[in-house]
N, C-alpha and C positions, 0 to 999 in steps of 0.2 A: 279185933285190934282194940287198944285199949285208948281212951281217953287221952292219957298222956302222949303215947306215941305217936297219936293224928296231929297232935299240937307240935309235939318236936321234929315231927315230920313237915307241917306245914313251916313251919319255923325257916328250917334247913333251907325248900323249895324256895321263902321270900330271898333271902340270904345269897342264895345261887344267882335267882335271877338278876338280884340286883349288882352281880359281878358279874355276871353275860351283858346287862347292859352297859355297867360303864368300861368292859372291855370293847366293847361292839361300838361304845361312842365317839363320833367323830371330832368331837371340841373336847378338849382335855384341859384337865388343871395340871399346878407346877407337882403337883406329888404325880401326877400320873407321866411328867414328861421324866423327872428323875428317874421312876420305875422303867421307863423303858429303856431310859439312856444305859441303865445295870442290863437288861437284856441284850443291849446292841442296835438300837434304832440309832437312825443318822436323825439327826437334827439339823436341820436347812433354817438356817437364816434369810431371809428372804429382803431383807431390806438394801441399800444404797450400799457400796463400798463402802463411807466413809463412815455410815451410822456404827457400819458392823466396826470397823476400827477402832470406832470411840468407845466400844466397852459390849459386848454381846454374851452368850450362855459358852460357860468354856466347853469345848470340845464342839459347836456348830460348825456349819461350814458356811460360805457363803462364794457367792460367780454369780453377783450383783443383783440388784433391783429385781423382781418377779415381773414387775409390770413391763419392765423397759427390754426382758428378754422374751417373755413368750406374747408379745403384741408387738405387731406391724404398724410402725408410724404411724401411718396412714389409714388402713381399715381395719387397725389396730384387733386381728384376726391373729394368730396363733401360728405358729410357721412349722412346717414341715416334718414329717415324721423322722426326717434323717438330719435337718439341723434341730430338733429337740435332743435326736440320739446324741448325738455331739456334745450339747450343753451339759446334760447329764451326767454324760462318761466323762469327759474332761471335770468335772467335778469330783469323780470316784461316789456319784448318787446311782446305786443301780435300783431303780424302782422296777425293776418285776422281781428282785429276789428281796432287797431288805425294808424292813419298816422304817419310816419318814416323819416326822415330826416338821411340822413348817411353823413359823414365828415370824411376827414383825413387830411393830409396838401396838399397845390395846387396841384391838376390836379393828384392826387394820384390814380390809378387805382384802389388799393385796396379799395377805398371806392365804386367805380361803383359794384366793383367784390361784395359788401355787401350788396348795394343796389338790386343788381340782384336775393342771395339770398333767399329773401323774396318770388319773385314771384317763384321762384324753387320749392320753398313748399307748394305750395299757395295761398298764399297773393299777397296783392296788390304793383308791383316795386317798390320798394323808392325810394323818390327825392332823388339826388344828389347834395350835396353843392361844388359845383368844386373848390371854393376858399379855400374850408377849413378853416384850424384855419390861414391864413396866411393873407385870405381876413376879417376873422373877426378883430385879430387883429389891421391889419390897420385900420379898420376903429374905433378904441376905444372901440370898445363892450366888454360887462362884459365876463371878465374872471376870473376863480376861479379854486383852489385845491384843494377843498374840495369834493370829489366821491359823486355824485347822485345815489342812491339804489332804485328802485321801488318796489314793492310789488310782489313778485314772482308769476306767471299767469300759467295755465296748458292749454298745447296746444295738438292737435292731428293735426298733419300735413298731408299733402299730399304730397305721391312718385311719385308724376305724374311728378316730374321733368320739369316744365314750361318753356319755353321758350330757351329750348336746345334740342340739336342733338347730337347724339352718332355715335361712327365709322361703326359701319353697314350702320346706315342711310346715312352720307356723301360718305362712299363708293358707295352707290347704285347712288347717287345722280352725285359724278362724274362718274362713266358709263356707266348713261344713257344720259349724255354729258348737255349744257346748261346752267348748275346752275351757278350760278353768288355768287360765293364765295371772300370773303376779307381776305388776310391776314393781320394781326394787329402787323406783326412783323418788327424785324429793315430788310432793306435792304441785310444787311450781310447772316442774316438767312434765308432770301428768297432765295438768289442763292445759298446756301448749303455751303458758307465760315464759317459760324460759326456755327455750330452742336452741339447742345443742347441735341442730343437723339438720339437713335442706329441707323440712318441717318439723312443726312443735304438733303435740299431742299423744294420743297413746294407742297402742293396737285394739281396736274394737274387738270391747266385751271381756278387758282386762280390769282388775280390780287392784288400787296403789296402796301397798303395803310397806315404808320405806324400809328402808334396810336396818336404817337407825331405831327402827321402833322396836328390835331383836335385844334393845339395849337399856338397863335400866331409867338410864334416864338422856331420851336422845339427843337433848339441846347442850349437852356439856360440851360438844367442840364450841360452840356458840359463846358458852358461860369459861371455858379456857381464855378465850379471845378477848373477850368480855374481862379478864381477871375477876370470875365471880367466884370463881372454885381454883384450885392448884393444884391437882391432880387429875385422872383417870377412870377415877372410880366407877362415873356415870356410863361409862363404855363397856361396863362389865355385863357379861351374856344374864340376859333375867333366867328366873327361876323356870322351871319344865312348863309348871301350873301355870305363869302369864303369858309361858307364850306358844300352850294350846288354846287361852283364849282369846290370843292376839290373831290365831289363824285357823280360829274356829269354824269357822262360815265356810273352810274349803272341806273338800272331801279326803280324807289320807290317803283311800284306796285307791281316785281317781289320777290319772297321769294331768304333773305340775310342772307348768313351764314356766320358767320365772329369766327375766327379762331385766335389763337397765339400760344404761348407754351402750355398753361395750362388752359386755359379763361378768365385771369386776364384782361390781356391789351384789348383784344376782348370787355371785361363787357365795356368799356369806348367808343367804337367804336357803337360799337351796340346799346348803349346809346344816343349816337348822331345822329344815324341813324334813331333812332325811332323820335327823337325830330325836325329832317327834315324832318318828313311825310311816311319815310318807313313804310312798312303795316305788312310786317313780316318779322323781323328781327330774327334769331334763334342765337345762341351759341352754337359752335360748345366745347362744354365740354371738353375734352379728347384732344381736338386740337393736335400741333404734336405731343406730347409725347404719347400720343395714334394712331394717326395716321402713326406715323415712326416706331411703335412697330409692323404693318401688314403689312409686307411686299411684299404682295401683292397688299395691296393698289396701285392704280397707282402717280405714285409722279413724276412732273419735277426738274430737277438740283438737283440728285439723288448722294451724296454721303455719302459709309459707314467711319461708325468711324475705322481708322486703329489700332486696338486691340495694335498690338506689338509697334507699335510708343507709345500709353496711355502706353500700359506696361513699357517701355522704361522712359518716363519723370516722372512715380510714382514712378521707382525705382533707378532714380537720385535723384528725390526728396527728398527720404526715408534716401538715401547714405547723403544730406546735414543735414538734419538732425541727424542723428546717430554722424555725425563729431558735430555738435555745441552741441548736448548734453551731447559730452564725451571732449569739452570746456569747458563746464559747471561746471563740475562735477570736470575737473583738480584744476579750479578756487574755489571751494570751498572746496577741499582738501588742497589747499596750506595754510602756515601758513601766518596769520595774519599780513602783517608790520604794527612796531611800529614806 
């Protein structure tokens, strides 16, 4: 073979593969959500009723909040294989035959968290549009108020719970020592300063990677709040290169549990991990709010919540209260001036 043709040939090979990957990629830009939209992916909205009202991607669908449908109030766990079928079909989403496209606004966990639950039941993981409505806007794509309805589809899902681990499993996993677990939370709540749930700390022999740090620049909800910056930008997914060496220290090949409060921020983590080649990446479900509820579980930077101190500041609380609305009440007992 000749000179030339190894080169047009390797040429070809770079070219290929780099449209196997970003077909095969699970975070997508706005040109790749258009391309799919001409094939026929559904596009889920995943955000509030009202958000999607106020101006969303024209042709998405939305049957509310991600968060507020497939989390239980309370141990805000994921419900059932036959009320997901429900949610789904009453949507006209049939996630075991069409592709899915999930959005919220930039680098919004709760859309990974939406995308994630498809393969839970399933189906096949949904892309994830990381810029959401914030990158499509910018760039002028049609936006519309007017709600997309599909044809309401009947599903039978599967309990097999895809691509998660429950607290038995992680428990055995940290005792039998080596697992290479991420936690996806802030700093704070890794060393047990901020407690979320009937202890503060983390699962011993986890290493805290937050979620935000997937992200060019992590303090911009901070510098939003702040009025330092007036946009987004800083939310935007880094480059490949910073963030194999943001989670270089782990093994790709070895099985990765990545962990937060509830699986939310984890959906986004694990999301990325998959998209850098990891092979098994699970979801630790239940994360600490299940995991600080077994108290046997073994946990580093292990503090409980001081009951009488919470007792203490709810019923200060109670006492400012009780005074502003017997303020209240003086105020609109009093007569009228004229």
């Amino acid at each position: 073979m000749s000179p030339q043709f190894l080169r047009l040939a390797a040429s070809a090979l770079i070219v290929l593969c780099a449209q196997v990957s970003h077909a095969e990629s699970l975070i997508v830009d706005t040109a790749a959500v258009e391309q799919a939209m001409q094939r026929g992916a559904i596009v889920w909205d995943a955000r509030d009723a009202d958000s999607y009202a106020e101006g969303h991607i024209a042709g998405a669908v939305n049957f509310g909040a991600a968060g507020d449908l497939f989390r239980d109030p309370n141990r805000e766990d994921p419900p059932s294989a036959a009320v997901a079928a429900q949610l789904f079909g009453n949507a006209g989403i049939d996630i075991l035959k069409r592709d899915v496209i999930v959005y919220s606004s930039k680098g919004d966990p709760f859309a990974y968290y939406g995308a994630r639950m498809l393969e839970y039941y399933g189906g096949k993981h949904a892309k994830v549009y990381h810029g959401g409505i914030d990158d499509w806007k910018a760039a002028a794509k049609p936006v519309s108020t007017q709600p997309t309805r599909l044809p309401p589809v009947t599903l039978t899902l599967s309990d097999a719970r895809a691509g998660s681990l429950w607290t038995p499993e992680v428990v055995q996993r940290v005792r039998a020592g080596g697992a290479q677990i991420v936690d996806a939370r802030t700093p704070k709540e890794f060393s047990g300063d901020d407690i979320r749930a009937i202890r503060g700390g983390h699962v011993a022999g986890a290493v805290n990677i937050p979620y935000e740090s997937n992200w060019i620049d992590p303090a911009t909800p901070a510098k939003l709040a702040a009025k330092q910056v007036t946009n987004k930008d800083g939310m935007a997914i880094k480059p490949a290169d910073q963030l194999k060496a943001l989670y270089s220290k782990l093994d790709p090949a070895k099985e990765t549990v990545v962990y937060c409060q509830s699986g939310v921020r984890a959906s986004e983590t694990a999301t990325v991990l998959r998209d850098l080649g990891f092979s098994n990446v699970k979801v630790y479900e239940p994360s600490w709010l299940g995991y600080a509820g077994v108290l046997s579980a073994p946990a580093e930077n292990e503090v409980f919540v001081n009951v009488g101190a919470l007792n203490g500041k709810i019923a200060s609380l109670q006492s400012r209260v009780n005074s502003l609305e017997g303020d209240v009440e003086k105020l609109q007992q009093a007569p009228a001036k004229r």
